[in-house]
C-alpha positions, 0 to 999 in steps of 0.5 A: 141571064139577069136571073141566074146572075141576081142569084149567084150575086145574091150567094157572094154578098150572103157568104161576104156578109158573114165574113164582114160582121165577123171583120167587124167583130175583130176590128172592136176587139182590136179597138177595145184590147189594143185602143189607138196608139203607136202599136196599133197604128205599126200593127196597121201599117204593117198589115197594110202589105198582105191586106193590100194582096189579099185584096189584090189576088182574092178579090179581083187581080188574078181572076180577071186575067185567069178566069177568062183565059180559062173559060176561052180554053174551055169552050175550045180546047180539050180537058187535058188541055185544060188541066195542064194549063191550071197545073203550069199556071199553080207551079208557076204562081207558087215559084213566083210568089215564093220568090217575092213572099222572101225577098220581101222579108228581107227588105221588110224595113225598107218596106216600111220606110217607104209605106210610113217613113214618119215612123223613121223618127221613133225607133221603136214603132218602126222595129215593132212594124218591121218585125209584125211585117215579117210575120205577116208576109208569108201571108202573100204566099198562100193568099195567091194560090187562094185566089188561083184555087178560087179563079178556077172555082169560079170559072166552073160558076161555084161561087159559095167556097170562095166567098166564105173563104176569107171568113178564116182571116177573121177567125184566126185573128180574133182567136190571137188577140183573145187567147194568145196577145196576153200570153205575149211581152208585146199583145200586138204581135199576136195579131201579125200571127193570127195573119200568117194563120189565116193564110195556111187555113184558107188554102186548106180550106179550097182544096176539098171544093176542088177534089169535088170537081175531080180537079186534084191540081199538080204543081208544073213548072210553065215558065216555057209554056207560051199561054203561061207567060201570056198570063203573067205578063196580064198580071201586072196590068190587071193588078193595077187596072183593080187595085188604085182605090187599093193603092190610094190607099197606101199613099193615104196611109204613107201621107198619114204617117207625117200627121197626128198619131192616130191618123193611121188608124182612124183611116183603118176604121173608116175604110173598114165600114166602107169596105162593108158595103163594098164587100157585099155588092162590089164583091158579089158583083165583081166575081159573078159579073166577069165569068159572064162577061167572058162566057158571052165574049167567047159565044161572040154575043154582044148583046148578053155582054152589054146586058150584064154591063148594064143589070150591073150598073142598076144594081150599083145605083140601087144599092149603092146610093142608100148605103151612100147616105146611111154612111155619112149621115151615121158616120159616128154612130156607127164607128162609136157602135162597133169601137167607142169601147175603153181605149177607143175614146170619143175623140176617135170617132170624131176623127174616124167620122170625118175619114169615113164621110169622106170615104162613103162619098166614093162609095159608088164609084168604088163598086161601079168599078168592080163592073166596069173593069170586066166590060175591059178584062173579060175581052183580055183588054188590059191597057185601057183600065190601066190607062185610066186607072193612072190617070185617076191615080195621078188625079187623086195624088193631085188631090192629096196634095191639095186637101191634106193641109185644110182636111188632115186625114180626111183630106186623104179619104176624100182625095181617094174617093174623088180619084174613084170617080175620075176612074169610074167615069172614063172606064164608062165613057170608054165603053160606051164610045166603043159601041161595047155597052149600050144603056137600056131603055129608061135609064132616065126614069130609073135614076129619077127614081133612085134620087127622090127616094134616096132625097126622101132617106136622107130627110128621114134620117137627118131630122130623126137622128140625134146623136148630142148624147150619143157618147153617153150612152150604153153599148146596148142603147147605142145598138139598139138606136143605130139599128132603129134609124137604119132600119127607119132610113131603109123603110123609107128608101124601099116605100119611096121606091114603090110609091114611085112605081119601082118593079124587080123588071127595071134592073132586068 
C-alpha cells in the first residue's frame, strides 16, 4: 500500500514541480517587467480572488467532499448509478458557479473594499483593481468544473492529468506580460487576461483525459437529487476546513494594504517560494492520500487507514524539515535569485526575506494539514476540521493583532504560520483520542533522527553561506551560489541521515 502511494505521490509532486519552476519563471518576469508599485500591488490583490479559488477547488476543496462520495458509490452502486450522479453534480456546479462568477463581477469594488480597503484613499489603485478583478473572475468559472473533471480523475486513481493541468496558469501568464502587456496603455491588465485565458485552457485540457476513460460528462441539473444536495451542503464546511492558511492569508493581504506600499507584494513573493515546497509535497500528499483513505474507509479496514495517516506523516517530518531550514537560512538569496531584477531592487528582497522566514517557519504545518484533513474528510466528517480550522483562524487574527505593530508585513506572515500549527495540532490530537490514527512503532527513533540531521544542515549552511556581496553579484554568480549551498545543505541532511541508520523501511 505504502508502495503505490510513494509512486503515485512521487507522479504529482514531478508534474507540480514543472508547474511551480514555470510559476517561478512568470513571478521574475512580473518582477523584472512590472517591479513593485501600485499596479502590481492592485494586479496582486485583485488576483488574490481566482488565486484564492483555485487553490480552494483544484487544490483540495471540492475533492475532499466529492471524491469519497464517488468512491463510497463506486464500491456500492451501479455504473449508471454512478454517471448519473457525475452528470447532476457537473450541472449543478456549473449553475452555481455561473451564478457567483456574475454576482461577483457585479460587486467587484465592493470586493475590493473589503480584500484591500487601504486602496480606498488612492483612486486610481483602487479602479486599476476593480477592473483586472472583473477580468479575472470568470476564472472561478471554469476553475471549479476543473477540479470536478480532476476529482473524478483522481477517483479513478489517474493522477498525471490533474497535476500538470495548473502548468497552463503559467503559461497563458507568461505569454501576456511578454507579448501582449506593451501592446496595452496599462501593461498590468494584460496579466488579469493571460488569467481568464488559463482557465478556458485548463478545462479544455481535462476533457480528453476523461473521454479516455469512456467518461463523456453530461451537464444535469440535481438540484432535486438528495446525494447532489448532500454534496452541496459538504462543500461549504470542506472549503473552510482546507482553506484557512488560504484565508489567513486574505486577511494578510486585507491588513497589508494599510502599511507601507509594497507590503502586498513582498507577501506575494514570499508566499510563492513557500508554496513551492508546499506544492510539491502538500499537493502530491493531499490527492494521493484521500483516495486511499476513502478506499479503506469504505472496505471498513482500520488498520490500512491509520497506516496511510502515519506514511503520510513521516513523509511530511522527512521533507518538510530540511525544506524548513533551507528557506529560512536562504531566504534572500533565493528571492534576490528568482526577482532582484531591474525594478525588483534590494530593499525588496530584504523585505520579502523577513515575510518568507516568517512563512517558512509553518511550512510543516501547512503540509501536515493536506494529510490530516482526509483522516476527517474521507470518513464525510466535515465539522471537526471546520471546528478546528476556526479556532486556528481566530488564534491567527489574534496574532495579527499582536505581531503586526513590532513585525509589519511579517508580523503577518508569522501570525499565519503560528495559526497553521494551532490547526495542525488539534486536527492530530483529535485523530489520535478517536482511536482513528495510531502512531507506528519507533516514532521516537524516527523524529530523533530527522533533528540531528536537520541540526547538522543548518550548521552547514549557516557557517558556509555569505550572503555580504550578495547584491553585487551577477544573475549568473548568483544561481550558481544558491544551487551550490542547497546542494551543499541537502548532501549534508541525506549523509547525516544514513550515518544515523535512515532505511526507506521507516517511512513504511
Amino acid at each position: 500500500m505504502t508502495q503505490q502511494l510513494f509512486k503515485s505521490t512521487a507522479v504529482v509532486s514531478s508534474m507540480t514541480l514543472i508547474s511551480r519552476l514555470l510559476g517561478f519563471v512568470r513571478d521574475m518576469l512580473i518582477a523584472r517587467i512590472f517591479g513593485v508599485d501600485i499596479a502590481t500591488d492592485a494586479f496582486f490583490v485583485a488576483f488574490k480572488i481566482p488565486n484564492f479559488f483555485r487553490r480552494l477547488f483544484a487544490e483540495g476543496a471540492f475533492s475532499h467532499v466529492f471524491v469519497p462520495v464517488l468512491i463510497a458509490k463506486k464500491a456500492k452502486g451501479s455504473q449508471d448509478q454512478l454517471k448519473l450522479l457525475t452528470e447532476r453534480v457537473a450541472g449543478t456546479l456549473a449553475a452555481i458557479l455561473f451564478a457567483i462568477t456574475l454576482l461577483s463581477m457585479l460587486i467587484a469594488p465592493l470586493i475590493i473594499w473589503m480584500l484591500a480597503p487601504g486602496f480606498a484613499w488612492q483612486g486610481l489603485q483602487h479602479d486599476l483593481a476593480v477592473k483586472m478583478l472583473q477580468i479575472t473572475l470568470p476564472y472561478l468559472f471554469f476553475i471549479g468544473l476543473v477540479a470536478f473533471a480532476g476529482s473524478v480523475l483522481n477517483a479513478q486513481g489517474k493522477f498525471a492529468v490533474p497535476a500538470i493541468t495548473p502548468i497552463f496558469l503559467n503559461i497563458t501568464m507568461i505569454i501576456a506580460a511578454i507579448w501582449l502587456a506593451p501592446l496595452m496603455d496599462v501593461p498590468v491588465i494584460a496579466l488579469a487576461w493571460g488569467v481568464f485565458a488559463a482557465g478556458v485552457v485548463q478545462l479544455l485540457f481535462q476533457i480528453p483525459a476523461l473521454m479516455r476513460l469512456g467518461i463523456n460528462i453530461r451537464f444535469r441539473l440535481g438540484f432535486h437529487d438528495s446525494e447532489v444536495n448532500k454534496i452541496l451542503g459538504l462543500m461549504m464546511p470542506a472549503i473552510f476546513s482546507v482553506s484557512i492558511t488560504q484565508i489567513n492569508l486574505l486577511v494578510d493581504t486585507l491588513i497589508a494594504s494599510f502599511l507601507k506600499t509594497g507590503s502586498v507584494s513582498w507577501l506575494y513573493y514570499s508566499d510563492r517560494l513557500v508554496e513551492f515546497p508546499m506544492g510539491l509535497l502538500g499537493l502530491g500528499l493531499g490527492a494521493v492520500i484521500l483516495p486511499s483513505l476513502a478506499s479503506s474507509h469504505a472496505a471498513d479496514d482500520p488498520r490500512a487507514f491509520s497506516n496511510s495517516i502515519d506514511w503520510g506523516l513521516r513523509l511530511v517530518l522527512l521533507i518538510g524539515m530540511p525544506a524548513t531550514i533551507g528557506l529560512f537560512l536562504l531566504a534572500e538569496p533565493m528571492l534576490s535569485t528568482l526577482f532582484q531584477y531591474k525594478e525588483f531592487g534590494v530593499t525588496d528582497v530584504y523585505y520579502s526575506g523577513q515575510s518568507l522566514k516568517a512563512y517558512s517557519l509553518g511550512l510543516m504545518a501547512y503540509i501536515a494539514v493536506k494529510v490530516l484533513v482526509p483522516g476527517f474528510t474521507s470518513r464525510q466528517d466535515l465539522k471537526t476540521p471546520v471546528r478546528f480550522g476556526l479556532y486556528a483562524m481566530i488564534a491567527s487574527l489574534a496574532l495579527n493583532a499582536v505581531l503586526v505593530y513590532p513585525l509589519a508585513h511579517a508580523g503577518l506572515a508569522l501570525a499565519t504560520s503560528l495559526g497553521a500549527f494551532v490547526n495542525a495540532v488539534l486536527l492530530l490530537w483529535r485523530l489520535v483520542k478517536n482511536n482513528v490514527y495510531h502512531p507506528a512503532a519507533r516514532w521516537g527513533i524516527f523524529m530523533l533522527r530527522i533533528l540531528l540531521a536537520s541540526v547538522v544542515m543548518a550548521a552547514v549552511l549557516y557557517y558556509s553561506v555569505d550572503v555580504s556581496w550578495w547584491s553585487q553579484w551577477g544573475a549568473l554568480q548568483r544561481l550558481v551560489n544558491l544551487i551550490k549551498w542547497i546542494a551543499i545543505g541537502g548532501s549534508a541532511y541525506v549523509v547525516m541521515l544514513f550515518v544515523l541508520g535512515f532505511k526507506y523501511r521507516h517511512l513504511k
